[in-house]
C-alpha angles and dihedrals in degrees: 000000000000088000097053092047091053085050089062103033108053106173102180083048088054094037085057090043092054092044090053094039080043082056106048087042097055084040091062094042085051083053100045090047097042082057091038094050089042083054098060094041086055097046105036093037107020097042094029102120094041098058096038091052086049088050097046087055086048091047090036143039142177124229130197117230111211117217120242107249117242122272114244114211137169129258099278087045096269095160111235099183124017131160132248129197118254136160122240145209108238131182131198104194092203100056089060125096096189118020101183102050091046092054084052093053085048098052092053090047094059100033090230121181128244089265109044087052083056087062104041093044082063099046081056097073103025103136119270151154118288102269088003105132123247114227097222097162129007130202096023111193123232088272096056101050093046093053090048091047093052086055105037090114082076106048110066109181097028124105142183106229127192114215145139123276120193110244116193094216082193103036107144090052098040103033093104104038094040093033103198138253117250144171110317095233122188120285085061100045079067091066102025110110089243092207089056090049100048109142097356119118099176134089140179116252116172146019120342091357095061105034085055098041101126093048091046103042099058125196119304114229132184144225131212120230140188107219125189117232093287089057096244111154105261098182143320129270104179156337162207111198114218123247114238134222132272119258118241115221099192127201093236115110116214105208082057096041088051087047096057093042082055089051103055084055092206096307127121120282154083122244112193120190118192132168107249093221104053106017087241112163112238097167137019116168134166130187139255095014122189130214111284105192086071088069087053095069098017132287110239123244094257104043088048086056095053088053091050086043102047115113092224093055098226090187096057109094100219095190106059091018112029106093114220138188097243091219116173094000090079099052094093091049094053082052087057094044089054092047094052088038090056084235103123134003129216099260088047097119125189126190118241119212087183098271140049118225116196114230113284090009132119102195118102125219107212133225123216086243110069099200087040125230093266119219109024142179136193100273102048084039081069100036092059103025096248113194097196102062099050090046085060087041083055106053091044094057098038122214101285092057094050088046090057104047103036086053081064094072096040104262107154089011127100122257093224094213120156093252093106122228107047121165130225121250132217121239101171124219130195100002104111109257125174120196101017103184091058087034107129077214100079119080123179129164121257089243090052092052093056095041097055092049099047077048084067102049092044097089086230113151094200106081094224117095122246108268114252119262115207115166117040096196136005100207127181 
């Protein structure tokens, strides 16, 4: 029976099997250390300087600081265009793990409408910069911020930004003459210098804003902070303030400019005001106007609708892009042109029955005065508007003669003054025409008109206008 338990326990023979199982064991352990330890060498002494450079990006991160644009004000200091503080709804893409389902939780939070999300879905994914923030809502009410602050523990990557936003405190008066500043989208984002840029979601879009965009905007700069794992801003370790934009002091003058928008009483129409000496630019109105201040933040689908659809066309600037027979405003230059023609002299005189009738010709070009003014020369032709007179001038001087002339002092040509967006005009050549200051032919806008005429009172001896001055002094 012993020898029979000694044949099934063998404990030299198990004693040899646990030192051998104890080595490999301990061999392995050795291993797994030795990799482990080659690990931590790679990774603490080889790649060093890699994942301390990534820490320090998690740990610390650089924000642009966009520049406040540059206020625009009238001649006595009146100010056009200010800024006013505001908070706004930022993204950075990169710092969201799930976009869709942010922009859900978003859309909840601020109880926006169809089409509203539409719009700031879009915004979401607007090209920008890595890191660079997304503007997805501007000016958020009290509500609005409180609600995203209670939740800010769920939207990583989302943050509540104070910043300026341009307000127009006159914008139905001066819509047409200032323009506004709007969204960069992006076709511009694609020219835009994007260092310049940094931070700033605003451009200028139309009329003075634009024009002036590079005085006004100014030079982004940044700041380095150091952020906790959520991201939150912990301190401030430097900084490079932006440079803002230049102020714009502008020739206009308001009380004027109001004046003329009064005036106009809500009807159709342009009034434009210059000094005859220098071209400036005292008045430009446009009505009716439309607020402004909507295109800054974003008009909404429907009230931009309303604007396109409205049978007084609010967005269309009559005075640099409405086109007008000139009528009786040309009739001192055509003077001029038959002077310098030797086709008339100041004592001709004509009588006027109250209408011209071309050779061969029964119509009958009528003047305002239906019995006519009799016997007439050139300079009581001009003191009572006589048609007549000019429809005789006309003929004798033939279309290409008046086109000539009449291109010297800027007629069909644009003005070239800084209020973006000017049309072109029509001042026809060789094609006939008869009575060309009554002709339906002639366009001219309603800035040019003025210009040429303040050209004639101006005592001036060269037959171009004086150029346009718009701004008096770019300050800052």
């Amino acid at each position: 029976m012993r020898d029979r338990r000694d044949t099934l326990k063998n404990p030299q023979q198990e004693l040899r099997i646990f030192r051998i199982r104890s080595l490999l064991a301990g061999l392995l352990i050795v291993a797994l250390t030795g990799l482990l330890m080659g690990r931590l060498v790679y990774l603490q002494v080889v790649q060093h300087e890699v994942y301390s450079t990534r820490s320090e990006k998690n740990r610390v991160r650089v924000e642009p600081l966009p520049p406040t644009r540059g206020l625009i004000q009238d001649r006595n200091g009146v100010l056009l265009a200010e800024n006013r503080p505001t908070y706004n709804l930022t993204l950075i893409r990169e710092r969201v793990e799930d976009l869709d389902g942010t922009l859900d939780l978003l859309e909840a939070l601020l109880a926006l409408s169809p089409e509203e999300a539409e719009a700031f879905r879009l915004r979401s994914r607007q090209r920008q910069r890595p890191f660079q923030p997304a503007l997805l809502m501007s000016d958020l009410d009290e509500a609005q911020i409180a609600r995203l602050a209670v939740n800010r523990h769920r939207l990583p990557g989302i943050e509540v930004e104070a910043q300026l936003l341009r307000y127009y405190p006159d914008a139905n008066i001066t819509a047409h003459a200032l323009g506004y500043v709007g969204r960069i989208n992006a076709e511009e984002m694609k020219t835009l210098d994007l260092g310049r840029y940094a931070g700033t979601h605003f451009i200028g879009k139309t009329g003075v804003e634009r024009f002036y965009e590079d005085v006004l905007h100014g030079q982004a700069g940044l700041r380095k902070v150091e952020t906790n794992a959520r991201g939150r801003v912990l301190r401030e370790l430097g900084r490079t303030d932006p440079v803002p934009g230049k102020d714009l002091t502008l020739t206009i003058d308001m009380q004027l400019q109001t004046l003329a928008y009064e005036l106009l009483d809500g009807r159709r129409g342009s009034i434009v005001a210059i000094a005859p000496a220098t071209g400036e630019i005292l008045a430009m109105v446009s009505a009716p106007g439309f607020d402004s201040n909507q295109f800054v933040t974003g008009i909404d689908f429907a009230s931009y609708r309303a604007l396109q659809e409205d049978l007084d066309l609010p967005l269309f600037n009559r005075a640099i892009r409405g086109q007008y027979p000139p009528g009786s405003t040309i009739k001192p230059f055509l003077a001029m042109a038959g002077l310098a023609e030797g086709v008339i002299t100041p004592d001709r005189t004509i009588n006027d029955p109250g209408f011209y009738q071309l050779p061969n010709d029964s119509r009958r070009y009528r003047n305002w005065l239906r019995w006519g003014h009799g016997r007439v020369d050139m300079e009581r032709s001009i003191a009572v508007s006589n048609n007549t007179y000019y429809y005789s001038l006309a003929h004798e001087l033939g279309i290409d003669r008046v086109h000539d002339r009449m291109s010297a002092f800027g007629f069909g040509q644009r003005v070239g003054h800084d209020v973006f967006g000017e049309s072109g005009a029509l001042m026809p050549r060789g094609i006939g025409s008869v009575a060309v200051s009554a002709s339906p032919g002639t366009r001219v806008k309603r800035y040019r008109s003025v210009l040429a005429r303040a050209t004639g009172r101006s005592r001036r001896c060269s037959w171009r206008p004086p150029r346009p001055s718009w701004p008096i002094e770019v300050s800052g």
